[in-house]
Short mmCIF file of the C-alpha atoms (twelve columns), coordinates in Angstrom:
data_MODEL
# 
_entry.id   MODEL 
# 
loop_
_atom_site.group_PDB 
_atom_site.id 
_atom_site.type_symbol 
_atom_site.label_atom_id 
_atom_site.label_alt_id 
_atom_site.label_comp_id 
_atom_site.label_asym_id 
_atom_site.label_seq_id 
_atom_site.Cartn_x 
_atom_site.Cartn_y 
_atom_site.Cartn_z 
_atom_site.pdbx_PDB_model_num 
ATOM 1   C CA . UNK A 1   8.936  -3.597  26.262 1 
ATOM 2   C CA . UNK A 2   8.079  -7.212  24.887 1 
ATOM 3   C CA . UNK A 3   4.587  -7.580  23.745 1 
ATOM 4   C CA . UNK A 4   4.264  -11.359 24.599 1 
ATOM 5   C CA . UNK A 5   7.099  -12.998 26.809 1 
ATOM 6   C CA . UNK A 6   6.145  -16.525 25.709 1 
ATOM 7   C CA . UNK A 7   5.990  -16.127 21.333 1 
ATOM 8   C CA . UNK A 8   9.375  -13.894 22.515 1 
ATOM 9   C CA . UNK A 9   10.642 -17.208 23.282 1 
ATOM 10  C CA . UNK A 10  9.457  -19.067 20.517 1 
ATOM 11  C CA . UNK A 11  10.044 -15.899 17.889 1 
ATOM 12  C CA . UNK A 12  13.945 -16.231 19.186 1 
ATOM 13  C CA . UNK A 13  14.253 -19.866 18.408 1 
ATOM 14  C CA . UNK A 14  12.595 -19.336 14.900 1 
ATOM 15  C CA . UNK A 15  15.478 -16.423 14.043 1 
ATOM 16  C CA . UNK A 16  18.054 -18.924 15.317 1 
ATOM 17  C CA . UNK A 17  16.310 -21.719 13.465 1 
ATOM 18  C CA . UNK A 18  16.780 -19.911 10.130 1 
ATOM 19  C CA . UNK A 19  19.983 -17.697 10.511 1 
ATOM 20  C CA . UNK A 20  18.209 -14.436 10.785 1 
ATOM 21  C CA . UNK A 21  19.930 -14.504 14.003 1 
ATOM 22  C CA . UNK A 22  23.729 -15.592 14.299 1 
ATOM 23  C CA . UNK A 23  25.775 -15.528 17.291 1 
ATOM 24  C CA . UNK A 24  29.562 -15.623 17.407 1 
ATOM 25  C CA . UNK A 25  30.880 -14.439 20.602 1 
ATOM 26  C CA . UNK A 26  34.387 -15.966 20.266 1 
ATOM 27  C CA . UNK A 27  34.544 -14.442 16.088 1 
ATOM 28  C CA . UNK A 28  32.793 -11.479 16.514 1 
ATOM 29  C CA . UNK A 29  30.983 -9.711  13.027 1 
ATOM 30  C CA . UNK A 30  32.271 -5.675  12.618 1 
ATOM 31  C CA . UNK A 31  29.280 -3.244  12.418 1 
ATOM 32  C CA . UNK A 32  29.152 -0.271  9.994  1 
ATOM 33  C CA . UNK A 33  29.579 1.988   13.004 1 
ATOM 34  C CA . UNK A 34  33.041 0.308   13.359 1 
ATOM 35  C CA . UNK A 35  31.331 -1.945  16.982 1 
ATOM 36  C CA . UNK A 36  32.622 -5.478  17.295 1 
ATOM 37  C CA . UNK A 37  29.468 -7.408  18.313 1 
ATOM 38  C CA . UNK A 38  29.107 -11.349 18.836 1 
ATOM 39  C CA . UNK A 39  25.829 -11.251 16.868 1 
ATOM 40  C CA . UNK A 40  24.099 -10.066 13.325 1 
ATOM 41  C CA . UNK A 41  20.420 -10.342 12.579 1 
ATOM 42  C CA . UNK A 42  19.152 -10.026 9.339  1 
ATOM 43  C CA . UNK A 43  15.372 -10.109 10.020 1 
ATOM 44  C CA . UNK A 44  15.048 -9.727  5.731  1 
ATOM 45  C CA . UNK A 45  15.342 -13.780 6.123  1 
ATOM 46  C CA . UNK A 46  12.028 -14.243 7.772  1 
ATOM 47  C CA . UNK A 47  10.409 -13.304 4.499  1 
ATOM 48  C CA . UNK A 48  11.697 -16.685 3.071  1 
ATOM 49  C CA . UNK A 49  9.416  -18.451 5.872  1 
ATOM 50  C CA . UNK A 50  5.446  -18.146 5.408  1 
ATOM 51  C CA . UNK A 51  5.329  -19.441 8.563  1 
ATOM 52  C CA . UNK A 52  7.359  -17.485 10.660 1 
ATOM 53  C CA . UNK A 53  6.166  -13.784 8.794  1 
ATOM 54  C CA . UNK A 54  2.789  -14.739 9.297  1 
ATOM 55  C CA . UNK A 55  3.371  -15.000 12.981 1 
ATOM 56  C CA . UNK A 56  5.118  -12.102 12.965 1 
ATOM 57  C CA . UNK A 57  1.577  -10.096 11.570 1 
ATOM 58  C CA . UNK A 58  -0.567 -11.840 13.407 1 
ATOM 59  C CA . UNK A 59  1.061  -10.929 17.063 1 
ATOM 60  C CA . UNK A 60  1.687  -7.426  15.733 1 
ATOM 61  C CA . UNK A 61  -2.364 -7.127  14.337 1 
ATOM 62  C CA . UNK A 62  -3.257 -8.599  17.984 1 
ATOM 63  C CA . UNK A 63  -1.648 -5.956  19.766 1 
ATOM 64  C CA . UNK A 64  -2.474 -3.031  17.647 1 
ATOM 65  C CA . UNK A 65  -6.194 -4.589  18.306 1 
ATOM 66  C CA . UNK A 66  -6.031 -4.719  21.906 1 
ATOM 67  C CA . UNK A 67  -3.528 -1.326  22.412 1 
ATOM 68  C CA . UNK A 68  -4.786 0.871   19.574 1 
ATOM 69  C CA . UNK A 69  -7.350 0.066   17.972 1 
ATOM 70  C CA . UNK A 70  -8.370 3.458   16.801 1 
ATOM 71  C CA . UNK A 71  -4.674 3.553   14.789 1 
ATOM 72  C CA . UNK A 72  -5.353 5.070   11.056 1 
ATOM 73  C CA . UNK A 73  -2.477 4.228   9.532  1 
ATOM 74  C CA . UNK A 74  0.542  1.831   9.552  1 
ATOM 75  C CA . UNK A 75  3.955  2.995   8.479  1 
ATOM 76  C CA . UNK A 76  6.763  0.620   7.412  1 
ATOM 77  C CA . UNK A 77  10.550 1.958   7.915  1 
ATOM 78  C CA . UNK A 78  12.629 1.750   4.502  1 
ATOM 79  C CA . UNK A 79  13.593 -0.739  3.497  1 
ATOM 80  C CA . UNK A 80  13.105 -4.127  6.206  1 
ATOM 81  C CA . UNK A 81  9.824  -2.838  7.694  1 
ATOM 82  C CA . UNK A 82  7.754  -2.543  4.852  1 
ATOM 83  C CA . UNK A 83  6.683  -5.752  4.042  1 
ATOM 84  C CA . UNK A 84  5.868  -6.561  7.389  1 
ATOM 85  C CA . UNK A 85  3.981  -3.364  7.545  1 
ATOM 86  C CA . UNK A 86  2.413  -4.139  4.160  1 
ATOM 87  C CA . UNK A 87  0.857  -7.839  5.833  1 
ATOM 88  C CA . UNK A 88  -0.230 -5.953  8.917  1 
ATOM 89  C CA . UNK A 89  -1.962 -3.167  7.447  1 
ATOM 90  C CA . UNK A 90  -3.732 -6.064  5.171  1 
ATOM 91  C CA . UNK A 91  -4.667 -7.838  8.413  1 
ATOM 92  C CA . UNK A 92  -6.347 -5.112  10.013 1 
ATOM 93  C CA . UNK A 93  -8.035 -3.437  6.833  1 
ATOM 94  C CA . UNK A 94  -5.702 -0.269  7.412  1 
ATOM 95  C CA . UNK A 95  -3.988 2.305   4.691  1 
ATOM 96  C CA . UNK A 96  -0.238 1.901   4.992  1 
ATOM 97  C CA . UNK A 97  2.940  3.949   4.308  1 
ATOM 98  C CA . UNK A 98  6.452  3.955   4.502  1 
ATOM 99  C CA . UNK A 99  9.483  6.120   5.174  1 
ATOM 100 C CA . UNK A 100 12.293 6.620   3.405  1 
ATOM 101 C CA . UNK A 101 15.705 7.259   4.746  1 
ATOM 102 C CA . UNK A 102 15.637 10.634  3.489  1 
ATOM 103 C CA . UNK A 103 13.703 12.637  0.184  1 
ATOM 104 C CA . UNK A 104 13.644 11.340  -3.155 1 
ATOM 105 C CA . UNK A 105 16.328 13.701  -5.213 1 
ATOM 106 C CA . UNK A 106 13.803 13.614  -8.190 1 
ATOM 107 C CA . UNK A 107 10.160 13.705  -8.699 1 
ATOM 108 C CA . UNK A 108 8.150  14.417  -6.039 1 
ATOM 109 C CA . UNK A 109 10.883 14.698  -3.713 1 
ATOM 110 C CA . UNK A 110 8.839  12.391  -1.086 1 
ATOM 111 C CA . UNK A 111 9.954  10.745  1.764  1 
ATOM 112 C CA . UNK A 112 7.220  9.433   2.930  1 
ATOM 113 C CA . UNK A 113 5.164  7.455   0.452  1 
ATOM 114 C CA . UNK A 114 1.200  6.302   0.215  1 
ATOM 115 C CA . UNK A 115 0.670  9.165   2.934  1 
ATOM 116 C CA . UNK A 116 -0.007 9.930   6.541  1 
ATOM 117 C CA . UNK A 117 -2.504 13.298  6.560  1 
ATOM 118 C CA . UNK A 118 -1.784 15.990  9.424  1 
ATOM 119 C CA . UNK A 119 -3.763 14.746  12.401 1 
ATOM 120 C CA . UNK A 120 -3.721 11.248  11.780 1 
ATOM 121 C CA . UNK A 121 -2.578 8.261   14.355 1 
ATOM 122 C CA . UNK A 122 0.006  6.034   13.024 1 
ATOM 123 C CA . UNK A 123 1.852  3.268   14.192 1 
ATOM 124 C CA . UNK A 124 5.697  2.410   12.827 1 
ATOM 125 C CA . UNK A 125 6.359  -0.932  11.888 1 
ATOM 126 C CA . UNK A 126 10.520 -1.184  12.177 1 
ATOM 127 C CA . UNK A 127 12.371 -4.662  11.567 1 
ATOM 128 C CA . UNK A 128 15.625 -4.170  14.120 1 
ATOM 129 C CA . UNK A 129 16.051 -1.630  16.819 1 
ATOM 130 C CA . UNK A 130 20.203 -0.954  17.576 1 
ATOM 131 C CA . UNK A 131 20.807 2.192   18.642 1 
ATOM 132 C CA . UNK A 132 17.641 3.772   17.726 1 
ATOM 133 C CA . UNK A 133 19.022 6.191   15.197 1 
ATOM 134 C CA . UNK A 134 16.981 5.114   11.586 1 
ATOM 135 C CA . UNK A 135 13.229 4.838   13.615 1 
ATOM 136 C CA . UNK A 136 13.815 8.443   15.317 1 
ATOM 137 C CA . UNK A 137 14.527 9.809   11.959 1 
ATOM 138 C CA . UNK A 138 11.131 8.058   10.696 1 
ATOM 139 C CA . UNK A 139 9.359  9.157   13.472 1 
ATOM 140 C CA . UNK A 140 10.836 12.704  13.133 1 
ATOM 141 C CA . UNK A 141 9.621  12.679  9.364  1 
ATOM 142 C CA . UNK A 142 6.340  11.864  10.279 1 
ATOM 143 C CA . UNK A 143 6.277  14.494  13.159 1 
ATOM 144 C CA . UNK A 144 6.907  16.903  10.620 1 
ATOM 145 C CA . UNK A 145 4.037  16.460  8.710  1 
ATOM 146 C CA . UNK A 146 2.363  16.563  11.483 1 
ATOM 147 C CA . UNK A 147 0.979  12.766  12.171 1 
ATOM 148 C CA . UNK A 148 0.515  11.486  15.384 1 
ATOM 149 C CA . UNK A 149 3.258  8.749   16.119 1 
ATOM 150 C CA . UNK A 150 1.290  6.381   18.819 1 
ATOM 151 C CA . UNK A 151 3.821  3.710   19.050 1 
ATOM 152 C CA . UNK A 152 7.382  1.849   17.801 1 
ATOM 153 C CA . UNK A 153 6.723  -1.900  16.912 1 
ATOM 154 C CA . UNK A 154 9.632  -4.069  16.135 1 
ATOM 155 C CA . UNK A 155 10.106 -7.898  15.223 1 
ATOM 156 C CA . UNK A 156 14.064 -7.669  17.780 1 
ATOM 157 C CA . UNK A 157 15.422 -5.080  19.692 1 
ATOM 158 C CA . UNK A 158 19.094 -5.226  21.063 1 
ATOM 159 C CA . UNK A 159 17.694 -3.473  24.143 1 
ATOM 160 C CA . UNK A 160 20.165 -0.408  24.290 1 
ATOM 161 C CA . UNK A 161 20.140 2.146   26.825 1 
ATOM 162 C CA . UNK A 162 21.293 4.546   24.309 1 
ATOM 163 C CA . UNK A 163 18.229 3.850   22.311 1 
ATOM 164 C CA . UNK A 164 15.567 3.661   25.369 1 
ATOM 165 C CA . UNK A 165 17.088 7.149   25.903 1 
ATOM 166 C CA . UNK A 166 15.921 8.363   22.642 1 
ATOM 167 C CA . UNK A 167 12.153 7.016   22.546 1 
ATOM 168 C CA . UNK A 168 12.139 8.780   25.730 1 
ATOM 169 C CA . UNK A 169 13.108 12.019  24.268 1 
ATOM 170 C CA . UNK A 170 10.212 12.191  21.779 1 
ATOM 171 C CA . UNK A 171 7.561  10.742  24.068 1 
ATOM 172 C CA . UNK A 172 7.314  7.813   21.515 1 
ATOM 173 C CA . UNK A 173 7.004  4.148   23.714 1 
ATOM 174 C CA . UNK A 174 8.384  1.352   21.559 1 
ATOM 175 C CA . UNK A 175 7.717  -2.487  22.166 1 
ATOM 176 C CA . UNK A 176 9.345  -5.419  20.741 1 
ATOM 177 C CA . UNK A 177 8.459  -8.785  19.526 1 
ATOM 178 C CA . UNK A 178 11.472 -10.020 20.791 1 
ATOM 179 C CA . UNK A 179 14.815 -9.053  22.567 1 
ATOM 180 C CA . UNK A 180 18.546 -9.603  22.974 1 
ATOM 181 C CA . UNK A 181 18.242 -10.817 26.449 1 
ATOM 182 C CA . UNK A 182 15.437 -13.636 25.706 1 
ATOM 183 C CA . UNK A 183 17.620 -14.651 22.256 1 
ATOM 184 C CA . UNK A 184 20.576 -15.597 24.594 1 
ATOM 185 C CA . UNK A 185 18.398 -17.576 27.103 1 
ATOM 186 C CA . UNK A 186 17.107 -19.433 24.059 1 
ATOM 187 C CA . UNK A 187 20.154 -19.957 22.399 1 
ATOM 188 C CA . UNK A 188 21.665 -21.241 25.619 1 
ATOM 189 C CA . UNK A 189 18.534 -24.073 25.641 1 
ATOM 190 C CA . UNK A 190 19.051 -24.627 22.298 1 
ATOM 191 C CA . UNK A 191 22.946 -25.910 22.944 1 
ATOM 192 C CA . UNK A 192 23.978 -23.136 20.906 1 
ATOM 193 C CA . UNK A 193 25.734 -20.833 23.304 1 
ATOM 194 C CA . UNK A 194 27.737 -22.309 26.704 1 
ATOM 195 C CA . UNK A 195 28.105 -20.761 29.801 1 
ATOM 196 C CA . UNK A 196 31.590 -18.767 28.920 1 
ATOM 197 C CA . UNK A 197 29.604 -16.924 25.926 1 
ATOM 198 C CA . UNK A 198 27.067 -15.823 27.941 1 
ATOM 199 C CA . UNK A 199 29.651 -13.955 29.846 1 
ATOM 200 C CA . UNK A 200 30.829 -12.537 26.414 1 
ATOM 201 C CA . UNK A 201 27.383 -12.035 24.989 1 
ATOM 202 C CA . UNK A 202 26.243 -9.802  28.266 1 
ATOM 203 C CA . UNK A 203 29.479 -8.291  28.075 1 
ATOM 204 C CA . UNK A 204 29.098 -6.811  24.508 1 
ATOM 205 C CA . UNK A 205 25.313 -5.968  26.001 1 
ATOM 206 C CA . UNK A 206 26.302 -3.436  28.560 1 
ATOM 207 C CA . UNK A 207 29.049 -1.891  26.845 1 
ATOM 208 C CA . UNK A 208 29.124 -2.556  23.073 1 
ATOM 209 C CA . UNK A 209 31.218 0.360   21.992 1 
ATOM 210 C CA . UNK A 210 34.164 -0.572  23.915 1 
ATOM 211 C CA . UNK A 211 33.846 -4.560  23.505 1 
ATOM 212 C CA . UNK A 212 35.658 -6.954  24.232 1 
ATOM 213 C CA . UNK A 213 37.800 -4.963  25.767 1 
ATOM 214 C CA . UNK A 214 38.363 -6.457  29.394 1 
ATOM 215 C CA . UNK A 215 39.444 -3.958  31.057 1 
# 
């Protein structure tokens, strides 16, 4: 679900603005999962721009404020959601944490660091949802241990059904800054994308493990 349909609009031009967000639908990129896809987003960028991360906290803190406002802790997903976690968690006065991928071989062994107790509400701050695979095992992690998950916030979401399936699963609702589907209405404003890629881009949207196969 987007939080704010309007900053979605203006969130997608800023990630177009600054590369976080490139499209080529007629040279598609190669995922690690071996998917052809017409666009890669490297939300990591946005921490070059003041401007733009500072937007990206300040919608985030405003909807934690108005949603869940009771939240006790904020986790950041290893390794693109921390910061942003970090800046919201300063925002709203909160302690913050963050998952790792998995346990620390050494030490400790930790996977999650600064701490969510047993009992306590927390809310997952994740950069990029694709398929949904790296927030369920954060939100798994901190099921564990027994925290209560309230939400999934992320800056873009690709909008999978594959993904929405998941969330489901685990009774966790996620909501999104911004999406795939408002990114191509933008970058068709913007000159960026004509009419023939938007038939390619909602191609690869509906069936991205098979694209662009035509048949």
């Amino acid at each position: 679900m987007i939080i704010d349909p309007s900053f979605a609009k203006e969130l997608a031009a800023d990630l177009l603005d600054i590369n976080a967000v490139i499209l080529r639908p007629n040279e598609p990129f190669t995922w690690s999962s071996g998917w052809n896809s017409p666009i890669y987003c490297d939300n990591r960028l946005t921490l070059r721009f003041p401007a733009i991360r500072k937007k990206i906290a300040q919608n985030f803190k405003a909807f934690i404020e108005k949603e869940f406002s009771d939240i006790e802790v904020i986790t950041g997903t290893a390794t693109a959601g921390i910061p942003h976690a970090a800046w919201v968690a300063e925002t709203l006065d909160k302690p913050m944490a963050y998952v790792r991928a998995k346990a620390k071989a050494h030490g400790m062994g930790n996977q999650i660091e600064g701490g969510v107790d047993k009992g306590q509400s927390t809310i997952v701050i994740e950069d990029l949802i694709s398929t949904g695979g790296s927030a369920i095992s954060v939100l798994e992690a901190l099921q564990f241990v027994g925290a209560e998950v309230k939400a999934v916030l992320s800056i873009f979401t690709y909008g999978f059904n594959k993904a929405d399936e998941r969330f489901k699963k685990i009774h966790v609702p996620v909501y999104s800054l911004t999406d795939y589907e408002t990114l191509i209405v933008v970058a068709k404003d913007k000159g960026i994308v004509n009419e023939a890629d938007i038939e390619l881009l909602t191609r690869w949207r509906t069936a991205p493990d098979i694209w662009p196969n035509k048949g």
